[in-house]
Structures are given as structure tokens and as C-alpha cells.
N, C-alpha and C positions, 0 to 999 in steps of 0.2 A: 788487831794483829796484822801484819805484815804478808801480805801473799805470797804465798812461793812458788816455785817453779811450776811445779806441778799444778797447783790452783789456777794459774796462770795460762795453761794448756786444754785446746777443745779436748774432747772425748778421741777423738782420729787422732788427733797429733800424739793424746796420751797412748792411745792402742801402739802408733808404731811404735812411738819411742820404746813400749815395754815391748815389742815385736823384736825389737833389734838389739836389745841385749838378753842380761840372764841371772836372774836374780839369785845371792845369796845372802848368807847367815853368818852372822859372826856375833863371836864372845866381846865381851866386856875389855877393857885395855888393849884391844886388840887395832896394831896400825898397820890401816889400808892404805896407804903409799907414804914414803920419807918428801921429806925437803930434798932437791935437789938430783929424784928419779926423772929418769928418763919421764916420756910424755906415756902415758896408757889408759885405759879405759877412764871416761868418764863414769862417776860415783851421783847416783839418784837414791839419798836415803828414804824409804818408805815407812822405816818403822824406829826407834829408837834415836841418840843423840849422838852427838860425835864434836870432839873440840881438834881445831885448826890452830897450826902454831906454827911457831918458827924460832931458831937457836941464835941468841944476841950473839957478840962478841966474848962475852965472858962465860960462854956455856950453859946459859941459863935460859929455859924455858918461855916465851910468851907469845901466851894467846890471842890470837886475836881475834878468834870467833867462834860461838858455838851453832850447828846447827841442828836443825831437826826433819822429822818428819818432812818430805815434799822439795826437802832442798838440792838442789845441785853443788857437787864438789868438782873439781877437774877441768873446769871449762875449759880454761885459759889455756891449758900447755894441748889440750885436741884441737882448740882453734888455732894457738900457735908453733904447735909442735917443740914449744919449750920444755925445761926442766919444771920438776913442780916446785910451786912458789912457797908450800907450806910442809906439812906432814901432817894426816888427819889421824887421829885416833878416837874408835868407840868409847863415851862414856857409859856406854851399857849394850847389854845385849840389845842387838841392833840388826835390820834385814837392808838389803842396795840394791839397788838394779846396777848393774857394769854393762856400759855400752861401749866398746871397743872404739877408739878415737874414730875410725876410716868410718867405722859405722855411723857414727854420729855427725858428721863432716857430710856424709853423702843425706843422711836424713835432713840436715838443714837447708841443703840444697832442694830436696823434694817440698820441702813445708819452710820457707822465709820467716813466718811469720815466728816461725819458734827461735830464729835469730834476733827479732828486734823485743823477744819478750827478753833474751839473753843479756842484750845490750842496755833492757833498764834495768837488767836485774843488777850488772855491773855497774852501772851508774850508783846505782843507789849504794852497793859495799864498796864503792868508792868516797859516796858521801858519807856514810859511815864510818870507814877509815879515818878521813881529817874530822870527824865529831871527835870521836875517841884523841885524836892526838891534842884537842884544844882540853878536854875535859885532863889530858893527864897535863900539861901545863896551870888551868885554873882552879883546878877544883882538886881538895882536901882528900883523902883516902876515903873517907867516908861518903864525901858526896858520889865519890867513883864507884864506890860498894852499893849503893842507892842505885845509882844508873844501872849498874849490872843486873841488881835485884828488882829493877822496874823492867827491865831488858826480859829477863826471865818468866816474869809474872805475865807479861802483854803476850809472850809466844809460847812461852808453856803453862803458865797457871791455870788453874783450875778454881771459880769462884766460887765459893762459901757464904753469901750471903754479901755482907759487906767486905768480908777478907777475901786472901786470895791465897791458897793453897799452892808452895811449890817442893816438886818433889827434886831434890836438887843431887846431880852424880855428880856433881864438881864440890870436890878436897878444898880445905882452906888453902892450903899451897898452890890448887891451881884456880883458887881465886883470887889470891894476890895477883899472881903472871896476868891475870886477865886485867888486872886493877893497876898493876905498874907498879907495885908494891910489895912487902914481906908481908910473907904470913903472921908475922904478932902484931903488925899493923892491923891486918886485915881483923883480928881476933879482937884487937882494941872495936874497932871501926862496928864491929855485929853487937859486941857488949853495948855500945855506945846507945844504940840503934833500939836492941832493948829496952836498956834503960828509960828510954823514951817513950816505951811503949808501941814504937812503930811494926818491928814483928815481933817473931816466936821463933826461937831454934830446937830442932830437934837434929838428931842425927838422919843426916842426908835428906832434911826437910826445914823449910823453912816456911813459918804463917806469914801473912805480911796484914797487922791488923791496923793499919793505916795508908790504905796506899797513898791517899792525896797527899799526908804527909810525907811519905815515901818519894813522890814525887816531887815534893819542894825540895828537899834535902837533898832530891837529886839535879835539881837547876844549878 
């Protein structure tokens, strides 16, 4: 699994950064900032999952990342005093630290070092970015459902011996958007998967009783 922001920070740095903001609670479908808002507090999710999107041309939804636990949302428009680049919303009930942009600006000045964890943590959903944009040029619907469900399994699953348990808040609809895809694609693509024997569907869960397979099919 992937470190995040949080993991990434001493105990001090973690103490201010929770010193200088103010943690809340939010429901389920609930969005914490639109595309295209003004710049404001930086989002530190501590508990629950949240998907990052943004509106094509043709009014249509897509994702381009989910996070979790430990993640930072908002960097970009407190360091640049830009609009925000996406619109987050909770896929569950969910807890955040809100750190006011000035606040966090002046914090990075006090402690550097929480800048250059920022700056590979950007790097890397940069490199992430072009992964995803090669994977939606060569790879099948299915291979793209694979990656997303290897994606899920490595930061959120939970292992069961040889399978890997995921408890999944993302709709087939907003796993298309994620996939680059329709949803009857996407329905084919888990049937397929099935069939194969690689997971197990349940409603808002998915087994995955093959990961290695899981993982070829996602190369």
C-alpha cells in the first residue's frame, strides 16, 4: 500500500498540522468543495473515502481518483491560490481535518520538510495521471476494471487468507467514470471477471479470489 500524507509526517508535524485546523463529520454523497471554487481550506481525510472528479465537455462525470484515510485533498489551489481543479465528494460517512489555506501556507513555512513530502506526493498523482491515460488508450474495459479493482484491494482491502476482501462505496455508474466507460460495459467487464473465477460480487462488496490473476488481467 501506497503512504500517505499523513503516514508520511513525524508526530510534530502531525500534532501541528491537527493544531491548525478543525476536524469535521460529514454524511455520505456529501461535497466538500465543487470544480472550479474559489481556493479554501485544505481537506486531510482521517476517516472514510471520498471520490475526486471533474465534468467533461458533455456533462458527464469522471473520476479521477478515490481517496482514503490519511489523504490530502486541496493542496494545489492553498499553494496556488487557484480555483479547485476537481469537486470531492464523500463515498461514506466520512471525518477531515480543514486547515484554512493561510494556515497551512504558514505551517509549511514553519516545517519544509511537509513541503517536499507534498511535492512527491504530487509527483507521484502526476505519475498516476499518465498511467491512467495510457491504460484508457491500451487496455480493454476489463483490463481497466482489473486495475481499478487491484487499485482498491492494495489501499483498501482487507485479506482473507488468500482473497482479498473489498468493501466497495463506488456504484457501477461511478465505476465506469472511473474506467472511461458505460456502465453495461462495466457490468459486462465484472460478469466476465466472474466468470473466470477471479472475484465474487456482492452488493457494495466485492471478493477478489484471485488476485495474481487479477493482476495479469490488469497488465
Amino acid at each position: 500500500m501506497d503512504e500517505t500524507f499523513l503516514d508520511a509526517l513525524t508526530e510534530d508535524e502531525a500534532a501541528d498540522l491537527h493544531a491548525a485546523g478543525r476536524q469535521r463529520s460529514y454524511g455520505a454523497k456529501t461535497t466538500l468543495f465543487h470544480e472550479g471554487d474559489d481556493a479554501g481550506p485544505v481537506v486531510v481525510l482521517l476517516a472514510g473515502r471520498a471520490k475526486v472528479a471533474t465534468i467533461g465537455g458533455a456533462g458527464r462525470e469522471a473520476i479521477m481518483a478515490v481517496r482514503g484515510p490519511g489523504d490530502l485533498i486541496g493542496e494545489l489551489s492553498a499553494i496556488d491560490n487557484g480555483p479547485r481543479s476537481g469537486t470531492v465528494t464523500t463515498l461514506e460517512p466520512a471525518e477531515a481535518l480543514l486547515v484554512p489555506g493561510s494556515a497551512f501556507a504558514g505551517l509549511l513555512e514553519r516545517r519544509p520538510r511537509i513541503a517536499l513530502v507534498i511535492l512527491r506526493m504530487v509527483a507521484g498523482r502526476l505519475r498516476y495521471a499518465d498511467s491512467q491515460q495510457t491504460q484508457f488508450a491500451t487496455h480493454d474495459v476489463v483490463g481497466r476494471v482489473a486495475q481499478r479493482l487491484v487499485e482498491l484491494g492494495e489501499r483498501f482491502g482487507e485479506r482473507d487468507g488468500d482473497r482479498i476482501e473489498i468493501a466497495l462505496p463506488l456504484s457501477q455508474e461511478e465505476l465506469a467514470s472511473w474506467t472511461g466507460s458505460s456502465r453495461e460495459a462495466v457490468s459486462k467487464a465484472l460478469q466476465q471477471l466472474r466468470s473466470l473465477d477471479i472475484i465474487a460480487t456482492g452488493r457494495r462488496h466485492i471478493t477478489v479470489l484471485d488476485p495474481a490473476a487479477l493482476r495479469q488481467r490488469a497488465r
